[in-house]
C-alpha positions, 0 to 999 in steps of 0.5 A: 566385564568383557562383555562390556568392554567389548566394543572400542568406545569410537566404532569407527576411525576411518576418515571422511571427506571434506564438504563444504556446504552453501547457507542452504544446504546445498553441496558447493565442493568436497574432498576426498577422504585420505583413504580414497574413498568418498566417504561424508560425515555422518547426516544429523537426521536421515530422510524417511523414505530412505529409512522406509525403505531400508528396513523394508528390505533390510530389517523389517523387526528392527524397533522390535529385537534387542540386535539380533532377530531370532525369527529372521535367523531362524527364516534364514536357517530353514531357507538356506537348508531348503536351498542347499546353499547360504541364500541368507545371512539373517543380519540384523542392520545391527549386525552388519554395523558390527559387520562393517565395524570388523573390516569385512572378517571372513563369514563363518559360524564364530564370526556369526556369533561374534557378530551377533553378541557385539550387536546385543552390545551395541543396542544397550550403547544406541539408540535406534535412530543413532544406529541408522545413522552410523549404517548409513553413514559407513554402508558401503554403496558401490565403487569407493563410495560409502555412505548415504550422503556421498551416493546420493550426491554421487549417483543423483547430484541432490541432498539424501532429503530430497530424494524420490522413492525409486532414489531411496530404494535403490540406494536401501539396496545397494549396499547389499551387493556393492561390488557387484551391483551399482550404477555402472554395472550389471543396471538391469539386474539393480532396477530389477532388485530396485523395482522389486522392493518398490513393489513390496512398499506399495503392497506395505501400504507406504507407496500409493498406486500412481507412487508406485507407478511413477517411481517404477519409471525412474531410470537408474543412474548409469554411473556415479556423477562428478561431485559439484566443485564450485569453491575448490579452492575455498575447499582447499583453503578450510582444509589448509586451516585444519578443517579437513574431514568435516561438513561445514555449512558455509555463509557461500550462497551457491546463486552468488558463487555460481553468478561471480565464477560466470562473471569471471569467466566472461571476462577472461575470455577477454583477458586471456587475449591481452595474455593475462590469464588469471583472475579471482574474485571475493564477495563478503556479506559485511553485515552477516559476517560471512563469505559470500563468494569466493573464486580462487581463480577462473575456472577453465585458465587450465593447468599451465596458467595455474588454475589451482593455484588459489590467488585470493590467498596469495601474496602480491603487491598491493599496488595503491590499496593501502592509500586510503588506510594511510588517509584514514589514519591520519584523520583517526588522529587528527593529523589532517583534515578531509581537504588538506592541501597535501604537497604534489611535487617531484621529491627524491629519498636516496634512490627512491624517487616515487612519481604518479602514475600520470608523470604530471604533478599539481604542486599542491592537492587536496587530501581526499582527491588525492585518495580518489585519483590515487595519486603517488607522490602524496600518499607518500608525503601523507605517510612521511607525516604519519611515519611509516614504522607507525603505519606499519603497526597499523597495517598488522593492527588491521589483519595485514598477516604479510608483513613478515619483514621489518618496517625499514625493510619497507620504507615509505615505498609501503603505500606504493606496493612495496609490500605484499598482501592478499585479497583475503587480507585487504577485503576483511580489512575494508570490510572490518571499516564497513562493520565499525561504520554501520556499528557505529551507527546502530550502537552510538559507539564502535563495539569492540569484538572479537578480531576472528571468529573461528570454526564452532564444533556443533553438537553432533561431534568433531566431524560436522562445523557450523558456519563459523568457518568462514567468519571474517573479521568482525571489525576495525576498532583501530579507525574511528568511524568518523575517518571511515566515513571521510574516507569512503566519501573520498572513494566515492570520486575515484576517477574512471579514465574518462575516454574510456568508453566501456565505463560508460557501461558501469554508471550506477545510481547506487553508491559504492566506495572503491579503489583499485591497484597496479603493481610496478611493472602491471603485474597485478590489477585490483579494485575492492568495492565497499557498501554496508552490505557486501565488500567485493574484491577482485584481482587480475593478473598471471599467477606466475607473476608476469607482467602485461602492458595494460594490466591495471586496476582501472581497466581489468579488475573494475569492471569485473568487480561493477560486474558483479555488484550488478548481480547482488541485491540493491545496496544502500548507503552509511549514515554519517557518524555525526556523533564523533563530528563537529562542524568548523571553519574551514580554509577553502583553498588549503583545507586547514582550519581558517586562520585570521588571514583566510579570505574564503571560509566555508562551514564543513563537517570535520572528524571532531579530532580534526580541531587539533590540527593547524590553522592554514599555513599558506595565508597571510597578510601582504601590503601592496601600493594601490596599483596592487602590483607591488609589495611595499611596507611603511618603511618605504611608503607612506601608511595611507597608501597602502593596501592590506588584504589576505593572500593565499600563498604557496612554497614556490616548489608548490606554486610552480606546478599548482598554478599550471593546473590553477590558473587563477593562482595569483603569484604574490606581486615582487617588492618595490626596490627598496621594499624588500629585504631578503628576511621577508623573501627567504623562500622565494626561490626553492629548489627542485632536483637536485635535493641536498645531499643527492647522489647523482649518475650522468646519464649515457645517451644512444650514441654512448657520449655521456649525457647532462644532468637538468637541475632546475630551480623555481622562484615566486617572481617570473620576472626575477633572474638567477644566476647559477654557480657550481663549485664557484665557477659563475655558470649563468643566468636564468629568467622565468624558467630556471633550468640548466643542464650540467655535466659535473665531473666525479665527486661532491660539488656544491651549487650556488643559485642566488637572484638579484635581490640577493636571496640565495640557495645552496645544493651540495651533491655528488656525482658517483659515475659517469658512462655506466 
């Protein structure tokens, strides 16, 4: 019974390194044991040379004796009396696995034959081969490296299964004498000892004459090398998520890796002298599953610009990379259709007052142009329609893990970077669309999976992991197909900056669904690009968040991202989701669905939720005197006079910046006096700032005088004049351009414009202070 309980049932405990491997086997980065000591997980086989080599040295009657070699034992005896001193232990491989179980116990007589009973143990436990596994795995090699795998990275910077045979017996000899010979110290009398057992291979048989030959001419390596840390931070984040202590075989291909850190690096040569010193930079194989590159930030930014910090999980603002999330969703329910005129005006919410990028405003602008110039003013009017609490849910539906406050805490100000996210999050994001799309597509339906595939424990035990470490995000079954596809089509048109010569550089037949991103203040740039194949994220920025005049997502994340898509192989392009499609009429100025009224119908491909939106809003039927050049109605002419045609009309908010992009707007002619009534012309006149309600602050000018608020109305007719009121002091009139600058005193005032038709608008406001 003591005998058979002599042996813990784990033999060893000590921990070991974490090694993360690229899809071929080959070492991407590792981390230190917490011991200090490079010690790898156990290899699932060993390679032959090595095991050739070791037994030739070490244990020649290793497949013969039960743990203990009584011939050797006895050799050992009559050599150390002939000798006058211990020249040999007799050891079995056995016995030094129980050796190297027992931490080293001083060599004595007892200790011998402790050892030797534990080794007649450990023989009926395991089989032959599970024990050259575990003296290779815990053999020591020299300095604090321990362990087959480990020294010959280390010492040869390759797999143990590709080593040579003057690689393999120096390593069979090495644990021998660790501490006094290893590659570092005392090489002469190691290749001594090396070249030694090559010979004894060769007169075995194992090695032929030219083998041997060449193996002798080897160099033995005169120090450990560095281990390869070409996904450090990737490492870091597997060992941040648990996975610390085991070799995970990664879907990273090390080509890949290699080529994106190079990519970054090029580019950042550039970037630093604009003061912007980080990057980072993610490649998903979208049909895999996997990571295919992940670069946490540039190598070579150097300790003072953070170069361990990992950006790609990092929260940061998203700048404009939620908007065609927004898009998306709201065609997944049918609340837009791809090309619905989405309103392009300055508004005001409180102290929010959100504008584009451009300072400019087109009125009124298509859903899916929006989306492709990214402009701001319509991304919020789009989520002031779908509601942000809505979109909010919807985010973290999706895998946005960094929305720890709640939604109001947010406001509509989340689709303009008002909340936090990571490139981790936002690239599986885009990626789970792609899968859903392609899915789709293969399958008829979008399948459901699984939201996350963790790391799978393999069958040799709980050090090794398979590549489900890096699994992401299988897919997105919150969008439908049919609203992805719109929206990658709408990301197929994003607008490169047009006298920027550089972009010239990134013209491509292949095509790519993309959007980039700035912070306020150009903290942070970032483009994310989307083909059924890979999704490529970038970032670029400094880690400490400072913000650099000319650091968007156009200018500095693009180009890397194009950069390395030119590196990838060929892409192709999705097919369209026809069956969750249907062809209708569509309004071609207002993207709604036709109403009776539209003059200019075409035929398109909408989501097939889309039917249960509206018909255009914006046409109707006018009557006109048959110079056309004023409205009437049968009231005031006769009905054989009068004309009868469609007309596209927008709210005069709308029309008044969307006909300085579109000239050929065609303003609704003014009534002929006495035609009108103010019923038929209530919003003819609309205003722009203030809004009701608004709380207003009078600017200080740079002499430090209190300066004027600009109010300023708009109205259908340019001929019509409006005469302005405030507080019932009659202030003026205006015609064409409706705008006055007013210095109101403290408290609510209430405006008052009316025209000479009698239609009239009423503004209450509040001054809160002057002069701060």
């Amino acid at each position: 019974m003591i005998y058979y309980f002599s042996l813990p049932e784990q033999l060893f405990d000590d921990p070991y390194a974490t090694v993360v491997n690229d899809r071929n086997g080959a070492l991407l980065s590792a981390r230190i044991a917490h011991d200090g000591q490079w010690r790898f997980p156990p290899l699932d086989s060993l390679p032959q040379k090595y095991i050739t080599a070791l037994l030739t040295f070490e244990d020649q009657r290793f497949y013969q004796h039960p743990g203990v070699d009584l011939l050797a034992m006895g050799r050992a005896i009559q050599q150390n009396i002939t000798s006058g001193r211990v020249v040999s232990g007799g050891s079995t491989l056995t016995m030094q696995i129980v050796r190297l179980h027992r931490k080293g116990k001083k060599r004595t007589v007892w200790e011998k034959m402790l050892e030797m009973i534990l080794a007649t143990r450990l023989e009926f436990r395991y089989s032959k081969h599970e024990l050259l596994k575990l003296y290779a795995a815990h053999a020591p090699f020299g300095g604090n490296t321990v362990g087959l795998n480990a020294a010959a990275w280390r010492y040869f910077e390759r797999s143990p299964q590709t080593l040579s045979w003057a690689e393999a017996a120096l390593l069979a000899v090495l644990p021998n004498q660790p501490a006094m010979l290893y590659p570092g110290k005392s090489i002469r009398p190691l290749k001594a000892k090396r070249d030694r057992l090559l010979e004894r291979l060769y007169q075995l048989g194992h090695l032929s004459a030219t083998d041997l030959s060449l193996a002798l001419a080897e160099p033995v390596p005169e120090k450990p090398e560095e281990l390869p840390q070409w996904s450090a931070h990737f490492t870091d984040f597997l060992v941040k998520r648990g996975y610390s202590g085991r070799q995970i075989k990664s879907g990273i291909d090390m080509h890949v890796q290699k080529s994106v850190v190079g990519v970054l690096k090029a580019h950042h040569q550039l970037l630093k002298t604009d003061g912007i010193n980080n990057a980072a930079a993610l490649v998903l194989d979208v049909r895999q599953n996997k990571v295919l590159a992940y670069a946490g930030n540039v190598e070579g930014a150097g300790r003072e610009h953070q170069e361990f910090v990992d950006v790609i999980q990092a929260p940061r603002s998203t700048g404009s990379l939620l908007k065609p999330l927004l898009y998306a969703s709201l065609l997944s329910e049918g609340q837009i259709l791809p090309k619905t005129l989405v309103p392009d005006v300055p508004v005001f919410y409180g102290d929010f007052a959100p504008q584009n990028f451009t300072k400019t405003y087109d009125g009124a602008v298509h859903a899916d142009m929006a989306i492709a110039r990214s402009l701001n003013v319509p991304a919020v009017e789009m989520l002031k329609t779908y509601g942000y609490p809505k979109f909010y849910q919807k985010l973290k539906d999706l895998g946005m893990t960094t929305l720890t406050q709640p939604a109001g805490h947010y406001g509509l100000s989340l689709i303009l970077g008002g909340s936090e996210g990571t490139l981790w999050d936002l690239a599986n994001i885009y990626a789970g669309m792609a899968r859903t799309l392609s899915h789709f597509n293969t399958l008829g339906y979008a399948s459901n999976h699984q939201a996350f595939a963790g790391l799978e424990a393999s069958p040799a035990g709980n050090n090794r992991a398979t590549s489900g470490s890096d699994k992401i995000r299988t897919e997105s079954p919150h969008l439908s197909a049919a609203s992805i596809w719109f929206t990658f089509q709408a990301m197929l048109e994003v607008y490169r900056p047009a006298e920027d010569a550089a972009w010239k550089m990134y013209s491509s037949s292949h095509k790519i669904a993309w959007k980039t991103g700035t912070s306020f203040g150009y903290r942070d740039g970032w483009a994310i690009g989307i083909t059924p194949e890979y999704v490529v994220a970038v970032w670029v920025g400094n880690a400490d968040g400072e913000g650099r005049p000319g650091l968007t997502g156009i200018k500095a994340a693009a180009p890397i991202m194009f950069d390395i898509f030119d590196r990838l192989p060929e892409t192709t392009w999705f097919r369209m989701p026809v069956a969750e499609m249907t062809l209708a009429a569509i309004d071609r100025p207002s993207g709604h669905l036709a109403s009776p009224y539209s003059a200019q119908v075409d035929t398109v491909w909408i989501p097939k939720v889309g039917l249960r939106t509206s018909a255009s809003p914006y046409n109707r039927l006018v009557h006109l005197n048959k110079a056309q050049s004023h409205q009437v109605n049968a009231g005031c002419v006769p009905t054989d006079q009068l004309i009868t045609k469609p007309w596209f009309v927008l709210p005069p908010k709308q029309a008044f910046y969307f006909k300085m992009k579109n000239p050929t707007y065609a303003d609704l002619p003014p009534f002929w006096p006495g035609c009108g009534t103010n019923l038929t012309a209530l919003k003819s006149m609309e205003m722009i700032y203030p809004e009701q309600n608004a709380s207003l602050y009078l600017p200080v000018e740079q002499d430090g005088e209190v300066g004027k608020v600009i109010f300023e109305a708009t109205h259908q007719s340019r001929l019509a004049r409006v005469h302005w009121h405030l507080n019932g002091t009659y202030l003026g009139s205006t015609q064409s351009e409706h705008v006055m600058a007013l210095q109101p005193e403290n408290g609510r005032h209430r405006l008052v414009l009316v025209d000479d038709s009698g239609n009239e608008i009423i503004r209450t406001f509040e001054v809160l202070r002057k002069g701060e």
